[in-house]
C-alpha positions as CSV (number, residue, x, y, z in Angstrom):
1,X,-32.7,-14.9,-44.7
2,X,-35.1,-16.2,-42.4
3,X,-36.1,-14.3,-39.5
4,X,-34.6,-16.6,-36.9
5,X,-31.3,-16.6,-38.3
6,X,-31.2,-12.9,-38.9
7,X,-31.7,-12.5,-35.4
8,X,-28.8,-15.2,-34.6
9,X,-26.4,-12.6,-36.4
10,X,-27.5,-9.9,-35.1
11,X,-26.9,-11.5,-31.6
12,X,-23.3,-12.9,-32.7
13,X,-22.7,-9.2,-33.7
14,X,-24.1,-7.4,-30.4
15,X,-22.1,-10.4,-28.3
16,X,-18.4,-9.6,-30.3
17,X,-18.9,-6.1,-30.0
18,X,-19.5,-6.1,-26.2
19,X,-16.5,-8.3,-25.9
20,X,-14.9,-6.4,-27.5
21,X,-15.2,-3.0,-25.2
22,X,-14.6,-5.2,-22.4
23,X,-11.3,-6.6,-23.4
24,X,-10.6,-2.4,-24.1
25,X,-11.8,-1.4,-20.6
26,X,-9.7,-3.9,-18.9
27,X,-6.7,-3.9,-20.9
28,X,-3.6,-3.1,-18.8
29,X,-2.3,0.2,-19.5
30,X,1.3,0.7,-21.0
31,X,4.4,-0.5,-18.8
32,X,5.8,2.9,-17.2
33,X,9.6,4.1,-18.1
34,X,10.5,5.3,-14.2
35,X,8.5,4.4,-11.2
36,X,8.6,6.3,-8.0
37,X,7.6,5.2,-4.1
38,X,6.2,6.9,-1.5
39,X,5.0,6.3,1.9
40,X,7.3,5.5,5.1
41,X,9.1,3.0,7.0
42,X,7.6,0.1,4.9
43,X,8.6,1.2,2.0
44,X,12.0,2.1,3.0
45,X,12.2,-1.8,4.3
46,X,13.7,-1.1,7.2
47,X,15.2,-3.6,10.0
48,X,15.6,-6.4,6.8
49,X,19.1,-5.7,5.7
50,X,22.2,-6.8,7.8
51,X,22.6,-4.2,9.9
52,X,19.9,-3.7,12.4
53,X,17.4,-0.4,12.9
54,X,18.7,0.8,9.4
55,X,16.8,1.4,5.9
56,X,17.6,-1.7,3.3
57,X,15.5,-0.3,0.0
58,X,16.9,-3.5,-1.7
59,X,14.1,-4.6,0.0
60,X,11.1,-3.1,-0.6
61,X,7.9,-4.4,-1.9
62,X,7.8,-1.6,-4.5
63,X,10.7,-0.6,-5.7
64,X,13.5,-2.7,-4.3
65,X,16.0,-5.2,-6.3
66,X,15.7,-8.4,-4.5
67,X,14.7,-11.0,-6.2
68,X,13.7,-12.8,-3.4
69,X,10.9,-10.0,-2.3
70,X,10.1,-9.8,-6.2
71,X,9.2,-5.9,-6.1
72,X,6.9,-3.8,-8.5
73,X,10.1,-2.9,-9.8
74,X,11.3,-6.7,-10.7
75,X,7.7,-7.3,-12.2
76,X,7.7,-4.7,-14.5
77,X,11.1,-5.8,-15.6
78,X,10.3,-9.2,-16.3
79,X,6.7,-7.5,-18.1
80,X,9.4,-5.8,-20.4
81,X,9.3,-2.4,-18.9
82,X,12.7,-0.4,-20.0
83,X,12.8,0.8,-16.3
84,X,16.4,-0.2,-15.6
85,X,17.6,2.1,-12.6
86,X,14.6,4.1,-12.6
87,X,13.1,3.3,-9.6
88,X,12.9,5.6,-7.0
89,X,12.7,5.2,-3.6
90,X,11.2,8.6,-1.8
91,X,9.9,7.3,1.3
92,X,11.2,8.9,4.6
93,X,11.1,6.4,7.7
94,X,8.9,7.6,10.3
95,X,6.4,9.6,7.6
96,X,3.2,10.6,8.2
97,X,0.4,11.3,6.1
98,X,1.2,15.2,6.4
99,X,4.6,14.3,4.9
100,X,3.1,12.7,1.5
101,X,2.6,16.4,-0.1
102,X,6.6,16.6,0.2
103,X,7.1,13.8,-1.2
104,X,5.5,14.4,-3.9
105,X,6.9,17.2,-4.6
106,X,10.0,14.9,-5.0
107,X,8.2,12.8,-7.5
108,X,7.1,15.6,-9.5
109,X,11.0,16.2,-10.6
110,X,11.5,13.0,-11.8
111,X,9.3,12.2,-14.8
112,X,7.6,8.8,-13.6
113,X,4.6,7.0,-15.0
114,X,3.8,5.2,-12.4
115,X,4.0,5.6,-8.1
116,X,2.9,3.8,-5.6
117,X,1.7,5.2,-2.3
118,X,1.5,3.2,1.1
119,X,1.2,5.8,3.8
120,X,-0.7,6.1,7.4
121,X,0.4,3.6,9.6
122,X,2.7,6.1,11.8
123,X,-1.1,7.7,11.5
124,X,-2.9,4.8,13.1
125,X,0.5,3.8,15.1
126,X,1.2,6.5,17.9
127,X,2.1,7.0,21.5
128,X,-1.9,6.7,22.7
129,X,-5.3,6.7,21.3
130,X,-5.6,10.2,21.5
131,X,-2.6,11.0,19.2
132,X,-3.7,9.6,16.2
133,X,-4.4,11.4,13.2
134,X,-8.4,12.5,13.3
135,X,-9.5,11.4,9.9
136,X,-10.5,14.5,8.4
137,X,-7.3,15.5,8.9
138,X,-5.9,12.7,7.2
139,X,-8.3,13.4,4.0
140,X,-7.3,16.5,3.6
141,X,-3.3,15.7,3.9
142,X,-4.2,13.1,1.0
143,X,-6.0,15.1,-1.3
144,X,-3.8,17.9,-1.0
145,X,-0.6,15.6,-2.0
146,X,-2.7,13.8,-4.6
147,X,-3.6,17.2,-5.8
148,X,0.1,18.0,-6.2
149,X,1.1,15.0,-8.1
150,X,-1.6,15.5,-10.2
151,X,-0.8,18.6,-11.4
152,X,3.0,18.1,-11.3
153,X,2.6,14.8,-12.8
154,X,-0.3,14.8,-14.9
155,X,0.1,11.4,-17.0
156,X,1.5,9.1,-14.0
157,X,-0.7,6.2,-12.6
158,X,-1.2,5.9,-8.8
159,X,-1.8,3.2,-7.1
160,X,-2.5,3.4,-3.4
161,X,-1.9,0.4,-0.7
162,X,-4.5,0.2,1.9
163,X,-2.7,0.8,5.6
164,X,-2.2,-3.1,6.8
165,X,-4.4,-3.9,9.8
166,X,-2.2,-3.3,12.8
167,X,-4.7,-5.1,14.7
168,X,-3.7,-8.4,13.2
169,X,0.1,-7.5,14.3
170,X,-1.5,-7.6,17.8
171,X,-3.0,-10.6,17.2
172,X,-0.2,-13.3,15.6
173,X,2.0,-11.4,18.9
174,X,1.0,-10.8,21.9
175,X,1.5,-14.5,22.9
176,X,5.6,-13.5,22.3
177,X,7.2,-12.5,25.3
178,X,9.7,-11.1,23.4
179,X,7.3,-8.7,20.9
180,X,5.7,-7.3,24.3
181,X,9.0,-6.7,26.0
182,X,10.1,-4.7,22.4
183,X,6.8,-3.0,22.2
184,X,6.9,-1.7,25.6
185,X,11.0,-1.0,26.3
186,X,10.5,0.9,23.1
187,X,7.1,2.4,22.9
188,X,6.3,1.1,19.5
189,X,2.6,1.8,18.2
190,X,1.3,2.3,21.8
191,X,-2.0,3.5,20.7
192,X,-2.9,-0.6,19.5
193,X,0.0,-2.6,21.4
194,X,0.0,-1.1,24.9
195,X,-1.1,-3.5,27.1
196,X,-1.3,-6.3,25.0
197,X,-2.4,-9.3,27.3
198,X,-5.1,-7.0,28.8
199,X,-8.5,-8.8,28.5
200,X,-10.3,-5.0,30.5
201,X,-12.9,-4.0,28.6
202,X,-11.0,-0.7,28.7
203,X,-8.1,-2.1,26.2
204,X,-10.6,-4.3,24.2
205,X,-12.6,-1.3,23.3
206,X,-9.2,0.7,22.7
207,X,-7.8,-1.9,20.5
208,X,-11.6,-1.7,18.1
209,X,-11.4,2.2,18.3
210,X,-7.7,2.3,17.1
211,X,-8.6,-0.7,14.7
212,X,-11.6,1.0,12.7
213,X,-9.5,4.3,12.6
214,X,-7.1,2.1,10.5
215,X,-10.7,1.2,8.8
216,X,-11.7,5.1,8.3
217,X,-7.9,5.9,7.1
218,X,-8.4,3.3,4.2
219,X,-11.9,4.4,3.5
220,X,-10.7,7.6,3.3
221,X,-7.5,6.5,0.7
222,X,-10.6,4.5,-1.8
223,X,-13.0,7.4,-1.7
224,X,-10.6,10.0,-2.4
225,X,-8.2,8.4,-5.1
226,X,-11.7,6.6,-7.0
227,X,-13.8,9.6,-6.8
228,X,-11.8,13.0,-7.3
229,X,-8.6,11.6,-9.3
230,X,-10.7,9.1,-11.1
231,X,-8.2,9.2,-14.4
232,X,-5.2,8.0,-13.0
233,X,-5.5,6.7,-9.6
234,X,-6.2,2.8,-8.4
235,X,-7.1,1.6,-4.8
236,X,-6.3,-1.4,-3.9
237,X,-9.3,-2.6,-2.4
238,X,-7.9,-3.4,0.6
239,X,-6.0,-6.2,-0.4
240,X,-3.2,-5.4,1.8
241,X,-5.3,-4.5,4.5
242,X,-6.8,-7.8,4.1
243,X,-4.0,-9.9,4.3
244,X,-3.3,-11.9,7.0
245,X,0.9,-11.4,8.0
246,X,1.9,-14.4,10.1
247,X,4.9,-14.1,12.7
248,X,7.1,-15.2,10.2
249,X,6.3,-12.1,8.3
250,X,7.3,-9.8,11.2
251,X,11.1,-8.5,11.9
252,X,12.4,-10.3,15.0
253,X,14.4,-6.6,15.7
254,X,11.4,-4.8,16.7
255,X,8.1,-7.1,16.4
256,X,6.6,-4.5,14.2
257,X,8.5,-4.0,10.8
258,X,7.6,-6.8,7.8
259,X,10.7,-9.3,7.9
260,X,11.8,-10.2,3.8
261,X,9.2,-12.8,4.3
262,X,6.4,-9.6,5.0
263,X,7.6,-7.8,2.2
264,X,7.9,-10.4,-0.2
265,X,4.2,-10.9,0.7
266,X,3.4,-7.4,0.7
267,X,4.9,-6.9,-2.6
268,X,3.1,-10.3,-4.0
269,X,-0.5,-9.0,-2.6
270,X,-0.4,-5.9,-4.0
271,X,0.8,-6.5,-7.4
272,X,-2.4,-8.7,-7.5
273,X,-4.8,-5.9,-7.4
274,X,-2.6,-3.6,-9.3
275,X,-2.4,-2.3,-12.8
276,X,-0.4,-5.1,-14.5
277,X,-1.7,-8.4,-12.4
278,X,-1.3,-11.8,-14.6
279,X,-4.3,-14.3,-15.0
């Protein structure tokens, strides 16, 4: 065989075989049986079922029924996942990043392969500035929960949300009269939305403090899940964080909550950096 066309082979050969490990390292892994949620408020979609100021998990971008949201949950079913009634809702409204390791501790009883985590906004969402979580707090809540489902769970895939940017709440309303009357009357996530017509450099500099602690939070949430529970964890990459939540996407109840419309774009956002994303 001539030289050139020996190397031609050769090339054809090298060329399939690389394809081939690609196609292996970014095959999707097998569909879970059971899937479990945790975080807070979000998760729980509250303020989108009838009643007002109430949990509606029908909702929710993860593990909720609706098909108008079109959950985790109603993707994996329509992927062929025999998860019927095995989704699991065990976020608490109002949860912190110090409540994840209790959670978890939920999960860990009922044999899931996969959960999803979105926790840290009632981290980045307090009474003042100076209440916040610090961030190596934070860390070290994290890796201590991770550290329990890991060992409790050893064989279930994570995938954690980035914390959306409560800045860009803020922004779409502070023009409402009616989001700063709610805000103030009931104190909601005073650390970002007090004052929120203020142009002082005062609350401008407030606002980008509180804003890149949202930043550090999610930096945190990559490094830890990427680097120390490499096997089984995914980030997001910030693709929730990076979304852009219109008013429309916002409860009208209390100007903070995602509306149907929010989680319906939560759910769609995430799922597109996740483990079983489509073309």
């Amino acid at each position: 065989m001539p030289a050139r066309r020996s190397f031609l082979v050769i090339a054809a050969v090298v060329i399939i075989v690389a394809s081939v490990g690609a196609d292996k390292a970014s095959a999707a892994p097998a569909l879970p049986s059971a899937m479990a949620s945790v975080g807070d408020s979000i998760t729980r979609a509250y303020n989108t079922g009838p009643s007002a100021f109430v949990d509606y998990p029908a909702n929710s971008w993860t593990t909720g029924t609706s098909t108008t949201v079109n959950s985790h949950y109603t993707r994996l079913l329509a992927q062929g996942a025999t998860i019927t009634g095995k989704n699991y809702n065990d976020a608490v409204s109002g949860a912190k990043m110090a409540d994840l390791g209790g959670q978890m501790a939920v999960v860990n009883t009922q044999g899931v392969g996969y959960v999803t985590v979105l926790v840290g906004g009632n981290d980045v969402c307090t009474s003042s500035e100076s209440t916040m979580t610090s961030v190596a707090v934070f860390a070290g809540q994290f890796r201590t929960a991770m550290t329990s489902l890991s060992t409790g769970s050893p064989n279930a895939l994570v995938y954690v949300v980035s914390i959306p940017d409560v800045y860009n709440l803020w922004s779409v309303l502070k023009g409402s009269g009616s989001a700063r009357f709610t805000w103030a009357m009931f104190g909601i996530c005073q650390s970002m939305l007090k004052n929120p017509l203020s142009t002082a450099q005062v609350d401008v500099a407030r606002r980008a403090r509180v804003r890149q602690r949202n930043i550090d939070f999610n930096a945190q949430l990559k490094t830890i899940c990427e680097r120390e529970f490499t096997a089984t964890c995914r980030y997001d990459q910030n693709a929730v964080f990076n979304t852009k939540f219109t008013a429309a996407d916002v409860s009208t109840r209390d100007y903070f909550h995602p509306s149907v419309a929010g989680q319906t774009k939560l759910a769609a956002a995430s799922w597109a950096a996740g483990y079983w994303a489509g073309p």
